[in-house]
C-alpha atoms as an extended CHARMM CRD file, in Angstrom:
* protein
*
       279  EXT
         1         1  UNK       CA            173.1570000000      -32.5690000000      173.4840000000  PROA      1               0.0000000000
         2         2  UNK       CA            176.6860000000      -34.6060000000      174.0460000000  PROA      2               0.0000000000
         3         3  UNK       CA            176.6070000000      -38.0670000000      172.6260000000  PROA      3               0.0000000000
         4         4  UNK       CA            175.0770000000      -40.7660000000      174.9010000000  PROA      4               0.0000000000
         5         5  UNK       CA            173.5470000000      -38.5590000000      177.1310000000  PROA      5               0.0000000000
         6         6  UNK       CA            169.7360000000      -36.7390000000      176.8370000000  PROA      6               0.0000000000
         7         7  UNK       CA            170.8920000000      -33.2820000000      178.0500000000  PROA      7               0.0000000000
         8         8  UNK       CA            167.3700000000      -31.4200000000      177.0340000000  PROA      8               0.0000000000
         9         9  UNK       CA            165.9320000000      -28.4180000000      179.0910000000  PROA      9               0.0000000000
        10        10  UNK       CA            162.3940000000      -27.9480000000      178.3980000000  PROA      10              0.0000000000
        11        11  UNK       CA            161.3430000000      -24.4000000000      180.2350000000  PROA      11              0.0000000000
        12        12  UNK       CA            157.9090000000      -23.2170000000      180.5100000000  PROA      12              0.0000000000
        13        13  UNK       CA            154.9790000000      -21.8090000000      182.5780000000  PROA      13              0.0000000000
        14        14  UNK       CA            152.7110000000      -18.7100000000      183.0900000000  PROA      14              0.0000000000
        15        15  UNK       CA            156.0100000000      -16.6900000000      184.3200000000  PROA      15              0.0000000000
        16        16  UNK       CA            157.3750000000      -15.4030000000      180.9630000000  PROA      16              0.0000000000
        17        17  UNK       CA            159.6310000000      -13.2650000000      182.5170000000  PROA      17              0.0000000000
        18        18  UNK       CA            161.6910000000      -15.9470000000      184.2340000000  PROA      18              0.0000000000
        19        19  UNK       CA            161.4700000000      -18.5050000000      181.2040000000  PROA      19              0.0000000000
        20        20  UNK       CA            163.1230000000      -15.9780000000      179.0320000000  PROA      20              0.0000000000
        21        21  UNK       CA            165.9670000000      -15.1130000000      182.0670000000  PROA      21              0.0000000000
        22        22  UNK       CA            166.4060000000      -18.7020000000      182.0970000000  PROA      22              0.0000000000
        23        23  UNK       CA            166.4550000000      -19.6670000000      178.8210000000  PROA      23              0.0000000000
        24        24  UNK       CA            169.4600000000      -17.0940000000      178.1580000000  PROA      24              0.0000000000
        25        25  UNK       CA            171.2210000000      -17.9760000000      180.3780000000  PROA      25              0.0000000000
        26        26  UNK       CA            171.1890000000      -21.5620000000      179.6580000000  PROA      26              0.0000000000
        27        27  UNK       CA            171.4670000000      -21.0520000000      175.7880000000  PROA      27              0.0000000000
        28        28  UNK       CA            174.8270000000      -18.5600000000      176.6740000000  PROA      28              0.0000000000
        29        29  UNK       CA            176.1100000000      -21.4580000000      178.6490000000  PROA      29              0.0000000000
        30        30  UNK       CA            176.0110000000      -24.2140000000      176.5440000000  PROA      30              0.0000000000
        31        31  UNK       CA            176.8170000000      -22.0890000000      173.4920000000  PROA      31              0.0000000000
        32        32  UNK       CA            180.0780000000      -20.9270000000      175.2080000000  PROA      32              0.0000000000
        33        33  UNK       CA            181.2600000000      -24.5780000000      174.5950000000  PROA      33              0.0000000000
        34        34  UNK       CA            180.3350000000      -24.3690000000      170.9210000000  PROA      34              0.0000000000
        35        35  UNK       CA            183.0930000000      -24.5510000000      168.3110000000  PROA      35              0.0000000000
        36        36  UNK       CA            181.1680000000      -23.5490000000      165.0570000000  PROA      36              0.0000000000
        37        37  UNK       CA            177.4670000000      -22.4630000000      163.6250000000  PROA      37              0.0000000000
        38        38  UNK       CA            176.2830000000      -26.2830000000      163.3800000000  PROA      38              0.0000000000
        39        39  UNK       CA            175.5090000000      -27.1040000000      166.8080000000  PROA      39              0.0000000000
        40        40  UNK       CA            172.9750000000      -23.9390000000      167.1120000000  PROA      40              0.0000000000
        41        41  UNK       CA            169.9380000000      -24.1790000000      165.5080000000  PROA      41              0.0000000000
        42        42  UNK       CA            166.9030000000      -21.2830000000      166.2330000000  PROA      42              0.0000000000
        43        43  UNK       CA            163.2190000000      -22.9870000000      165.7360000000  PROA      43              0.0000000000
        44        44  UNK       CA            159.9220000000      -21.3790000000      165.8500000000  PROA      44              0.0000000000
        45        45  UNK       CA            157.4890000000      -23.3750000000      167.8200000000  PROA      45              0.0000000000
        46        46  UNK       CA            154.5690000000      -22.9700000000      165.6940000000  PROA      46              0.0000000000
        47        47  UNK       CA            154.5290000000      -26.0370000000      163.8570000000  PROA      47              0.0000000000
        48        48  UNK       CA            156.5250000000      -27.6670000000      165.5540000000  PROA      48              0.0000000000
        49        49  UNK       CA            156.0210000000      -31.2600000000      165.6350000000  PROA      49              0.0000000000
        50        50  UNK       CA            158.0890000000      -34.0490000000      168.3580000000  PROA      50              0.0000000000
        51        51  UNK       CA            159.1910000000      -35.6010000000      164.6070000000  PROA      51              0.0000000000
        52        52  UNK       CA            161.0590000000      -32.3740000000      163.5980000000  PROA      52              0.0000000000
        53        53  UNK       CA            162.4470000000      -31.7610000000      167.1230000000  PROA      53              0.0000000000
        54        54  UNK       CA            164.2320000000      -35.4260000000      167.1550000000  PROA      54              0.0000000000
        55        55  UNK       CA            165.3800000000      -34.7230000000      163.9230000000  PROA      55              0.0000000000
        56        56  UNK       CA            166.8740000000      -31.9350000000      164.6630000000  PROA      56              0.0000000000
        57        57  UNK       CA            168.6220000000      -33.0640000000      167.5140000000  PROA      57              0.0000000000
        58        58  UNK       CA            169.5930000000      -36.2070000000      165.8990000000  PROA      58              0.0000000000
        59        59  UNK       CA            171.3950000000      -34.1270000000      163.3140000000  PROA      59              0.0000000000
        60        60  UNK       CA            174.3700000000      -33.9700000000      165.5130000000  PROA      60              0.0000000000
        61        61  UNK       CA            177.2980000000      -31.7080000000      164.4290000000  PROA      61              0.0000000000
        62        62  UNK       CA            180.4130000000      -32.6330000000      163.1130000000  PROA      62              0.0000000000
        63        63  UNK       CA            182.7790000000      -30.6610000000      165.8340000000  PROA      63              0.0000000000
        64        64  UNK       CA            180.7880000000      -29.7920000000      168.6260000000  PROA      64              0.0000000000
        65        65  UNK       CA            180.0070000000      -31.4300000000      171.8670000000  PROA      65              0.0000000000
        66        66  UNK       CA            176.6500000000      -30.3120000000      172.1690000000  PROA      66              0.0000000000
        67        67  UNK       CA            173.2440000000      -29.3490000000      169.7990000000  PROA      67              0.0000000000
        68        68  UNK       CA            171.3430000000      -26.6220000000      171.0210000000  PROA      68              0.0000000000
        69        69  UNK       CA            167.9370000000      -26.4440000000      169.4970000000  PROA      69              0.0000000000
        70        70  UNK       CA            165.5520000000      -23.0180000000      170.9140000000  PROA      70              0.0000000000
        71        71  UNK       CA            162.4710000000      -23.4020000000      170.2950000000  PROA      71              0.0000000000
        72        72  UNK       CA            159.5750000000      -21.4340000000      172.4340000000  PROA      72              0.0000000000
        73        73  UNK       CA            156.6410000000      -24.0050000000      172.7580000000  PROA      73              0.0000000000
        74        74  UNK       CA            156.1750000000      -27.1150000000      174.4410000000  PROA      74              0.0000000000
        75        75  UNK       CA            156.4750000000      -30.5760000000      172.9610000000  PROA      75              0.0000000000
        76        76  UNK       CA            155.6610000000      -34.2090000000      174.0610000000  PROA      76              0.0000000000
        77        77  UNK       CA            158.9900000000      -35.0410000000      172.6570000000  PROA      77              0.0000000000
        78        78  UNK       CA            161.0090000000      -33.6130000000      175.5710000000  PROA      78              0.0000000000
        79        79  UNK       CA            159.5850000000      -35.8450000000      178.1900000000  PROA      79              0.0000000000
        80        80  UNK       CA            159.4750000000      -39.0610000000      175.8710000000  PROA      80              0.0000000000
        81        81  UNK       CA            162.9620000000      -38.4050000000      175.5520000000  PROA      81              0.0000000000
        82        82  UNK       CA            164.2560000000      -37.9790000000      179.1230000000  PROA      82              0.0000000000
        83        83  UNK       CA            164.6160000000      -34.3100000000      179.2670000000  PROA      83              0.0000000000
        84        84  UNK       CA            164.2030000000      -32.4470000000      182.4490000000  PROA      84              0.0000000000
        85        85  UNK       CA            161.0820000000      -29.8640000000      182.6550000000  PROA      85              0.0000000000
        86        86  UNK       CA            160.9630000000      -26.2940000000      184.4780000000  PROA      86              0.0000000000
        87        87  UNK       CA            157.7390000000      -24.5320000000      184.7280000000  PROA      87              0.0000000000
        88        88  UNK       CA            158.2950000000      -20.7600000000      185.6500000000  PROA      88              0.0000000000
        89        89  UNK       CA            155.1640000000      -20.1200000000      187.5600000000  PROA      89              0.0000000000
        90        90  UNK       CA            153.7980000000      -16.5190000000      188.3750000000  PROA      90              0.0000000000
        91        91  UNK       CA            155.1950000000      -15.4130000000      191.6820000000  PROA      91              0.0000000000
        92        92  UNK       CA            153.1770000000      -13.9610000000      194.2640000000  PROA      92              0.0000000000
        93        93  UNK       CA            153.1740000000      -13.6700000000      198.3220000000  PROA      93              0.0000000000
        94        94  UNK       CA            156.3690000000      -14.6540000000      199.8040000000  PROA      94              0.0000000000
        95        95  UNK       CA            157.7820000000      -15.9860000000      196.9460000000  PROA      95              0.0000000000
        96        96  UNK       CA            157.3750000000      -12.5250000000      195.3880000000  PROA      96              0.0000000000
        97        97  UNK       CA            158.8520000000      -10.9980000000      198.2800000000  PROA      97              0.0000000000
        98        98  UNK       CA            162.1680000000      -13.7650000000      198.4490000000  PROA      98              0.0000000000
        99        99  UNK       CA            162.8550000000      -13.3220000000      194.4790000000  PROA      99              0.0000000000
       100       100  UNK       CA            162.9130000000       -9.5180000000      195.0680000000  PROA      100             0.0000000000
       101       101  UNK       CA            165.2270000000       -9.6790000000      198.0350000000  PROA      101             0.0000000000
       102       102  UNK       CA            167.3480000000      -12.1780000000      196.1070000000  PROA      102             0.0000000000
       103       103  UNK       CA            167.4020000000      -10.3150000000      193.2110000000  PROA      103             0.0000000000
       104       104  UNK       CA            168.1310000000       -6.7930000000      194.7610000000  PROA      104             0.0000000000
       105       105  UNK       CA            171.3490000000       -8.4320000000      197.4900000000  PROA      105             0.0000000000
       106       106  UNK       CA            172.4840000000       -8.8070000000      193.1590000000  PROA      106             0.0000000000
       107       107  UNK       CA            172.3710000000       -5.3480000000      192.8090000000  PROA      107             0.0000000000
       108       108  UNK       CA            173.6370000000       -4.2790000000      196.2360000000  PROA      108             0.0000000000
       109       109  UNK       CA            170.3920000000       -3.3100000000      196.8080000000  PROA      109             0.0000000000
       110       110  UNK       CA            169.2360000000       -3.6760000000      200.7830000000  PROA      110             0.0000000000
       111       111  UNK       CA            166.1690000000       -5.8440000000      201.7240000000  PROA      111             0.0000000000
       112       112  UNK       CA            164.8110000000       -2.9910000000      202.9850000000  PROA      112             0.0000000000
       113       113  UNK       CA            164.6340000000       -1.5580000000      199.5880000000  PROA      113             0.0000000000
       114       114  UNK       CA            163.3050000000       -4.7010000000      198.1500000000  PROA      114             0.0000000000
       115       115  UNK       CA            160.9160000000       -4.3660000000      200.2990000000  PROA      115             0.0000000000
       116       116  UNK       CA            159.2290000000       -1.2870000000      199.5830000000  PROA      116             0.0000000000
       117       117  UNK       CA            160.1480000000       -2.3990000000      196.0680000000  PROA      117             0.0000000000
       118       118  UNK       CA            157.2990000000       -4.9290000000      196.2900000000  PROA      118             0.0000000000
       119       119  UNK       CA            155.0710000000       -2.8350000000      198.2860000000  PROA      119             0.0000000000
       120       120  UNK       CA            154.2990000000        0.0360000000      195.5030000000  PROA      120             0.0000000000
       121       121  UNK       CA            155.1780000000       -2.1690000000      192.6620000000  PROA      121             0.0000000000
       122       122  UNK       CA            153.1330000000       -4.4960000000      189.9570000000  PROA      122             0.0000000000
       123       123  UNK       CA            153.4610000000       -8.1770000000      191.0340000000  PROA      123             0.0000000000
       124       124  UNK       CA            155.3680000000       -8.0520000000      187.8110000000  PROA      124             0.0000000000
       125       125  UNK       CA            158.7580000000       -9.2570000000      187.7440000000  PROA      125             0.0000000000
       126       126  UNK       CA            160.1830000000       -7.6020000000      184.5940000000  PROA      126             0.0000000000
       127       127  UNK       CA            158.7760000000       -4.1300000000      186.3900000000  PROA      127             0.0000000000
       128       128  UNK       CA            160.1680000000       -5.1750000000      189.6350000000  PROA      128             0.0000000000
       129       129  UNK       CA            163.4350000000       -5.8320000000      187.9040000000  PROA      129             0.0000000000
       130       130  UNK       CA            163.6120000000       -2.4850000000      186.0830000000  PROA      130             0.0000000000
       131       131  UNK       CA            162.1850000000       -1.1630000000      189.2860000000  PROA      131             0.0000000000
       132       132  UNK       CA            165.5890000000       -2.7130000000      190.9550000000  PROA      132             0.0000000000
       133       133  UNK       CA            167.8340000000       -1.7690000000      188.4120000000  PROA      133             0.0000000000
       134       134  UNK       CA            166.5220000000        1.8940000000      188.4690000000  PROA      134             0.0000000000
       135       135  UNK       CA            167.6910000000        2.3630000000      192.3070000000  PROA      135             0.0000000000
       136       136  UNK       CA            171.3400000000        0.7260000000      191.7580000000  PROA      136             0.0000000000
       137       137  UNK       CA            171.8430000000        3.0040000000      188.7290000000  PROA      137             0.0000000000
       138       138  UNK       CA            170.6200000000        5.6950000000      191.1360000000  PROA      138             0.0000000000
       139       139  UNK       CA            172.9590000000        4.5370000000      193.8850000000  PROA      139             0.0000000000
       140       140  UNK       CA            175.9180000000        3.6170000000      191.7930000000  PROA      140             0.0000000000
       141       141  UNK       CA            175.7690000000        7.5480000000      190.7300000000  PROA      141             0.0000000000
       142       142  UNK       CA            177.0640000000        8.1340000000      194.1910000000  PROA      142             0.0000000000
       143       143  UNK       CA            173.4530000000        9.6510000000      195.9250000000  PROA      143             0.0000000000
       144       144  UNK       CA            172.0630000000        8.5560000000      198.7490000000  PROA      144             0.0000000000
       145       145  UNK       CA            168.9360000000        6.2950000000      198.5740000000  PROA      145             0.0000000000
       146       146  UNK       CA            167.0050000000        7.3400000000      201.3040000000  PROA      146             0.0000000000
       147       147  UNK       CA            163.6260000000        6.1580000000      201.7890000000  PROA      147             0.0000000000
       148       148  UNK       CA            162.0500000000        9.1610000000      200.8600000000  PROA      148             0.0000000000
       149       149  UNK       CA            164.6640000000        9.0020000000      197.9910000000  PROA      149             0.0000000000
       150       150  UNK       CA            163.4120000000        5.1920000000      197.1380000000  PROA      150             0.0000000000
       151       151  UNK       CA            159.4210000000        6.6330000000      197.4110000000  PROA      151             0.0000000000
       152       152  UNK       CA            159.9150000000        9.2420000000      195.0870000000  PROA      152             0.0000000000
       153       153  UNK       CA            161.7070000000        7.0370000000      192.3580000000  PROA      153             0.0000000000
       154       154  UNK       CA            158.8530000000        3.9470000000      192.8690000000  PROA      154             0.0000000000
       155       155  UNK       CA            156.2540000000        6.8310000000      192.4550000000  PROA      155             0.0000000000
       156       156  UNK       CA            156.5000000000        6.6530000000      188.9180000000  PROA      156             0.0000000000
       157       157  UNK       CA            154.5610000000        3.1060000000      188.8840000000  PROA      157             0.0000000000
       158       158  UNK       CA            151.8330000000        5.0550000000      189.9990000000  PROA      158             0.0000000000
       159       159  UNK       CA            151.7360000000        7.9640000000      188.0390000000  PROA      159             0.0000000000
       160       160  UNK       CA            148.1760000000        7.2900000000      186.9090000000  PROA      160             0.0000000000
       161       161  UNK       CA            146.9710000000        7.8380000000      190.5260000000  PROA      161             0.0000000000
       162       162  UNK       CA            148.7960000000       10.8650000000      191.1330000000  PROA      162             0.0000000000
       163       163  UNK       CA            147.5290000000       12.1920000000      187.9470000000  PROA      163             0.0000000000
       164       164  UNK       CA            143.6910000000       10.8830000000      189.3920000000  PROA      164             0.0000000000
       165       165  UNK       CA            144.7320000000       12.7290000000      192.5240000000  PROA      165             0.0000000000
       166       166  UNK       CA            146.0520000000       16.1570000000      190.8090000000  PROA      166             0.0000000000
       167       167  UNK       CA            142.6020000000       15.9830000000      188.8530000000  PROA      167             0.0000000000
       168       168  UNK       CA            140.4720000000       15.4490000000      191.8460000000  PROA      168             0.0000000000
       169       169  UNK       CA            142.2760000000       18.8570000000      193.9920000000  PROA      169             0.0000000000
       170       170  UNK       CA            141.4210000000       21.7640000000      192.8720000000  PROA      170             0.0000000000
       171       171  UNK       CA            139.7660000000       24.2540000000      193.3210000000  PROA      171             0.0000000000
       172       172  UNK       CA            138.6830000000       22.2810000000      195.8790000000  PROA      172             0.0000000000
       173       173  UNK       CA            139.2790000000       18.7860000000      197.1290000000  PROA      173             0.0000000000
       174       174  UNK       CA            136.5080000000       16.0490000000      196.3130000000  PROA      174             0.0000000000
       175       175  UNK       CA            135.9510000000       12.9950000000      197.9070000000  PROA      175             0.0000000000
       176       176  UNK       CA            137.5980000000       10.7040000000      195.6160000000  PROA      176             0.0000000000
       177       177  UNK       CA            141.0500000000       12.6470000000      195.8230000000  PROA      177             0.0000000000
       178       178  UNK       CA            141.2470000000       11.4690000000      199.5670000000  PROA      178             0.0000000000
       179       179  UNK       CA            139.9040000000        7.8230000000      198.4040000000  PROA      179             0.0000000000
       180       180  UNK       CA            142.6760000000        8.1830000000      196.3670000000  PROA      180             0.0000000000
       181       181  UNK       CA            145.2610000000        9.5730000000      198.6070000000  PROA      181             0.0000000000
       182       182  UNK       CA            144.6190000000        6.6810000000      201.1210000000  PROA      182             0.0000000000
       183       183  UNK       CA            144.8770000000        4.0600000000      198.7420000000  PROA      183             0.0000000000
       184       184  UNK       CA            148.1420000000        5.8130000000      197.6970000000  PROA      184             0.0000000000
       185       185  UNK       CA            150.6080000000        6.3300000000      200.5830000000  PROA      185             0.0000000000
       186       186  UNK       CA            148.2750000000        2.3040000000      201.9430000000  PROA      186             0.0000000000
       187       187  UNK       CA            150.3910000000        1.4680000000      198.8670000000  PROA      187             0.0000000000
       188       188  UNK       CA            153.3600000000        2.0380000000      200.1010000000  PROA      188             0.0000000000
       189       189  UNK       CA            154.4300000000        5.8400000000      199.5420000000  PROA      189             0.0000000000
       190       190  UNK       CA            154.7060000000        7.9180000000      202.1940000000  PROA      190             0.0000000000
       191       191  UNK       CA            151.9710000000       10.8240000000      202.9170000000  PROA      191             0.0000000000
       192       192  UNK       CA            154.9890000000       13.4230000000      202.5520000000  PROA      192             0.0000000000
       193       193  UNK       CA            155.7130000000       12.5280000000      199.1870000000  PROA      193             0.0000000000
       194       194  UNK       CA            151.9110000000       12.5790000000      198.1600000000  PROA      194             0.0000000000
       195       195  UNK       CA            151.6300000000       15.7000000000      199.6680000000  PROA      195             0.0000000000
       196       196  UNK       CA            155.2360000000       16.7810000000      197.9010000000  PROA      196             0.0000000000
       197       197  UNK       CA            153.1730000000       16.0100000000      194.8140000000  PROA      197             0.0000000000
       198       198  UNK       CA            149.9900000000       17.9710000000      195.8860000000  PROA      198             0.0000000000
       199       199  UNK       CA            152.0890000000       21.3430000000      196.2350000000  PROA      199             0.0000000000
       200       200  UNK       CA            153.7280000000       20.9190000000      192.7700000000  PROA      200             0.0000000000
       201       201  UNK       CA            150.7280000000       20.6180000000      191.4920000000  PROA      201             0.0000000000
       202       202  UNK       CA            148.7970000000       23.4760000000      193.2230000000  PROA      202             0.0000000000
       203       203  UNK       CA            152.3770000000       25.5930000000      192.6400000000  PROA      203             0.0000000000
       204       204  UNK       CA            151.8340000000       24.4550000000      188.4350000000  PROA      204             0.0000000000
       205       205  UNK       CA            148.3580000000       26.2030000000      188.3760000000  PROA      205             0.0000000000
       206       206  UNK       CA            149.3720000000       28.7240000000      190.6340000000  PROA      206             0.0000000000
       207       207  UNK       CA            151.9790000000       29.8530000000      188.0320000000  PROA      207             0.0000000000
       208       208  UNK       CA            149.6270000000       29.5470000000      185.0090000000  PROA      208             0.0000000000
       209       209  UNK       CA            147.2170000000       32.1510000000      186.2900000000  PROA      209             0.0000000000
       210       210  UNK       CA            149.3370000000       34.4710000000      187.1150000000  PROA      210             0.0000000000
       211       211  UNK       CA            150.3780000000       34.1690000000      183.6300000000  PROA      211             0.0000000000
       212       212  UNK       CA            146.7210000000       33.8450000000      182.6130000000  PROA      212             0.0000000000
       213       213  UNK       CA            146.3570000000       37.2290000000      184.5910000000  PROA      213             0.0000000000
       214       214  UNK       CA            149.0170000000       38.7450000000      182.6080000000  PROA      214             0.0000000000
       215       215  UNK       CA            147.0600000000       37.8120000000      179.4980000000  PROA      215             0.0000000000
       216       216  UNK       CA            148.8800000000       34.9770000000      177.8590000000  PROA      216             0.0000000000
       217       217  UNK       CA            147.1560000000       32.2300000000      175.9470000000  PROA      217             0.0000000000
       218       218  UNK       CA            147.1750000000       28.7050000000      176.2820000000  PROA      218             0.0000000000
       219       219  UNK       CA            149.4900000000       28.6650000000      173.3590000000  PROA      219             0.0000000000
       220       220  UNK       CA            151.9280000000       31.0660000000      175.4890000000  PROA      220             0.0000000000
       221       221  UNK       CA            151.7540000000       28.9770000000      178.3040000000  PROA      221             0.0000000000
       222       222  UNK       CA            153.3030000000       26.1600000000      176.5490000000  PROA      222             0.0000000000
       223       223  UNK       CA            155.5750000000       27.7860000000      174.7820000000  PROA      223             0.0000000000
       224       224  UNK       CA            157.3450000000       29.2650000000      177.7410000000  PROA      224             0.0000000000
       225       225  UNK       CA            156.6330000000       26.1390000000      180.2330000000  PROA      225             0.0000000000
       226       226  UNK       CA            158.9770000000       23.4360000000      180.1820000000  PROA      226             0.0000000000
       227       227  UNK       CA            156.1870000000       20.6930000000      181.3210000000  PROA      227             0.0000000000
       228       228  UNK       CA            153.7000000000       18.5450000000      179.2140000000  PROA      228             0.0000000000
       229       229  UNK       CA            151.7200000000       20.4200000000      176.6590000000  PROA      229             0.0000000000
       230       230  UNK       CA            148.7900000000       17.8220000000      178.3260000000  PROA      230             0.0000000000
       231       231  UNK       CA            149.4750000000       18.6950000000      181.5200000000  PROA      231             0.0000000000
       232       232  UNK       CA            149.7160000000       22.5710000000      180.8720000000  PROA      232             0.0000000000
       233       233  UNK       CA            146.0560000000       22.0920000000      179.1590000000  PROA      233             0.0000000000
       234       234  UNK       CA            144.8650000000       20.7900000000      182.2690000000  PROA      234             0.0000000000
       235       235  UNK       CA            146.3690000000       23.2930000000      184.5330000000  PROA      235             0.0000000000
       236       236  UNK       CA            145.4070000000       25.8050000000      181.9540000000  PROA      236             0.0000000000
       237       237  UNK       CA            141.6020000000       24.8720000000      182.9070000000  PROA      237             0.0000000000
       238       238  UNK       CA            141.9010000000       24.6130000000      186.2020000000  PROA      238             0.0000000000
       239       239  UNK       CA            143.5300000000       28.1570000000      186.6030000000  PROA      239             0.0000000000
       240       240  UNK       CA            140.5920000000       29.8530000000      185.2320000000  PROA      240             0.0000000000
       241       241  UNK       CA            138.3340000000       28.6380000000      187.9860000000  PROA      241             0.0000000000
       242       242  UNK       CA            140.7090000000       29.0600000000      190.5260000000  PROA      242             0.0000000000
       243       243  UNK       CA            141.6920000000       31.6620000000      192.9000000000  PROA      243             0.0000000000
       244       244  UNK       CA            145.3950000000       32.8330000000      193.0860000000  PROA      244             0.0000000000
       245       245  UNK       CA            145.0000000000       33.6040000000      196.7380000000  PROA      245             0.0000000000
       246       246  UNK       CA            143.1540000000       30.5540000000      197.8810000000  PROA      246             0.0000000000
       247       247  UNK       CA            145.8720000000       28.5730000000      195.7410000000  PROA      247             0.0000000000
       248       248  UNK       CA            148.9990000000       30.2200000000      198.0860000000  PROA      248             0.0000000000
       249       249  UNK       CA            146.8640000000       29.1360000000      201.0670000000  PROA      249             0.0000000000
       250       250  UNK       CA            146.9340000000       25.6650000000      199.8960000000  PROA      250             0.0000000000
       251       251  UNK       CA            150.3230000000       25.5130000000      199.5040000000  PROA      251             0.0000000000
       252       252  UNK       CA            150.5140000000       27.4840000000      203.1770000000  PROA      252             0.0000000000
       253       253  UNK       CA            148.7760000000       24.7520000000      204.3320000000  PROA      253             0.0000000000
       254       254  UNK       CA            150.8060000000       21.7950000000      203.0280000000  PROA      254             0.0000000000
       255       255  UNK       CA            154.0300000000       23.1750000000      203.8360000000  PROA      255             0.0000000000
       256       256  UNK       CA            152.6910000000       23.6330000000      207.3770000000  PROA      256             0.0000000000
       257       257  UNK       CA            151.4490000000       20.2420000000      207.5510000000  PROA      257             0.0000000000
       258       258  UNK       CA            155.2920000000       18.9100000000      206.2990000000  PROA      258             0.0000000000
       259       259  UNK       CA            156.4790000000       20.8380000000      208.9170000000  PROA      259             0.0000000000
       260       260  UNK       CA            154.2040000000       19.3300000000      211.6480000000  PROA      260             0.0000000000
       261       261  UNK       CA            154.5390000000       15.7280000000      210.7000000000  PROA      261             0.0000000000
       262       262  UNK       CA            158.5280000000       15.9840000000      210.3710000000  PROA      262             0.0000000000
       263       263  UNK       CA            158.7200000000       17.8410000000      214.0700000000  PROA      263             0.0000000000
       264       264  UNK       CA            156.4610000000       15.2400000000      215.4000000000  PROA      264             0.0000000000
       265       265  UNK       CA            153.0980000000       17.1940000000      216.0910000000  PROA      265             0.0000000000
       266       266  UNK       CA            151.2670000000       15.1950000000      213.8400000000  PROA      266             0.0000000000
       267       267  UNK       CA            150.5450000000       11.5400000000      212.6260000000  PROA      267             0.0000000000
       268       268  UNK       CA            151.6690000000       11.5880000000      208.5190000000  PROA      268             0.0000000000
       269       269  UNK       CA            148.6180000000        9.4040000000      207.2920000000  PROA      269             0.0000000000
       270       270  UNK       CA            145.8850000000       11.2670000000      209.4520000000  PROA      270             0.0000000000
       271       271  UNK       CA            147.7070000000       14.4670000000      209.0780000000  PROA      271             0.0000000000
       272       272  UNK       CA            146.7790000000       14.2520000000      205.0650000000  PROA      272             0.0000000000
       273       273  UNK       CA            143.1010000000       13.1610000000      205.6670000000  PROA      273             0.0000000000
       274       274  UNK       CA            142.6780000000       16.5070000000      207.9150000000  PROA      274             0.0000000000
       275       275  UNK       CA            144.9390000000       18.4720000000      205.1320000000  PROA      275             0.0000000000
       276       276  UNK       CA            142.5820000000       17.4780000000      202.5590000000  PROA      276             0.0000000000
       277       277  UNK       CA            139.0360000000       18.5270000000      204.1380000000  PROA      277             0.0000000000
       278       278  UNK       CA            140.7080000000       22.0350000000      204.7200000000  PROA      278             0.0000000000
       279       279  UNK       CA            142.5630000000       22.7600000000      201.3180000000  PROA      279             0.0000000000
């Protein structure tokens, strides 16, 4: 705080993620003008009372122009005293949408991207913002973010489903794996890449029973696979109660239907509806 003027920040609200972005910043900029330790002082905000916060910024330091006092709860003190208050409140709806496109034109990112960003993505800005930073490191590597490129990155937000999906397909496909293909590529990624999904799946189990039919344990399996020991357990089940021939057909019949959708002959999202009553 200089002398003679009530310089205090008070930062708070329900959006954590944006009181913390602020408060660095804010803290880095004032500390920049620091000259020693003394005008920084840390405090914990349980406990903390508006008598120890004047205090404390009453003890002004000997060289520098300013105090900066942290502290991470709220106190009366800061309006009493003429401080200016910032609540940081969750995001959502177009707000959500302009913070992403702000956020990603930072990264070089287009609002395209930040876009599809906050389709298939948590309403969570520390995800969104990892999410973000993700694609740039994937761009600034010099490949090509195409949107099939962007899809298949995102995906991983919504691993759980594909998992639900990859549980749901064979040996045959039940209700709730289209249920759960719908809500999937309604959410943003594109029936392609969920079917992209469905064929390295099938093409997993496909290659543990042919070494199930070449009589290697589960243990075997494992130990020369290069994929999770959970998901090698659950393709490892599968296998037995599935049929190596009917598991080429289904990947037949996915690579036909990628063929069909990218020459036009069918519609993607009712293309994958029809693809999953026939596997």
């Amino acid at each position: 705080m200089a002398k003679g003027r009530a310089d205090i920040a008070l930062l708070h609200g329900e959006e954590r993620f944006l009181v913390d972005e602020k408060a660095r910043s804010t803290i880095e900029k004032w500390r920049a003008e620091l000259v020693s330790d003394f005008g920084f002082d840390r405090m914990e905000g349980h406990g903390l009372t508006a008598a120890r916060l004047q205090d404390s910024i009453l003890q002004a330091p000997f060289l520098d122009p300013y105090r900066v006092v942290a502290a991470n709860k709220l106190v009366k003190a800061v309006a009493s005293a003429g401080g200016a208050a910032q609540e940081m409140q969750h995001l959502k709806g177009r707000a959500l949408s302009d913070w992403t496109a702000r956020r990603a034109q930072e990264y070089e990112l287009t609002p395209a991207i930040a876009a599809q960003v906050v389709r298939v993505t948590p309403p969570d800005l520390s995800v969104i913002d990892s999410e973000l930073r993700k694609l740039a490191a994937y761009k600034a590597s010099g490949s090509r973010l195409t949107s099939e490129v962007v899809t298949e990155l995102l995906a991983g937000g919504r691993e759980d489903e594909i998992f639900k999906l990859t549980d749901n397909l064979l040996p045959h496909p039940s209700p709730e794996a289209l249920k759960i293909a719908r809500g999937l590529y309604r959410g943003g990624i594109q029936p392609t890449s969920v079917a992209y999904r469905m064929a390295r799946h099938v093409a997993l189990v496909l290659d543990v029973r042919a070494r199930q039919d070449r009589g290697e344990t589960l243990s075997d399996v494992k130990a020369g696979m290069t994929e999770h020991p959970f998901v090698l357990q659950k393709a490892f089940d599968v296998a037995k109660d599935s049929n190596a021939d009917q598991l080429e057909a289904a990947l037949r019949a996915i690579r036909d239907y990628e063929w069909e959708v990218k020459s036009g002959q069918v519609d993607a999202e009712l293309g994958l509806d029809v693809l999953l009553t026939r596997l």
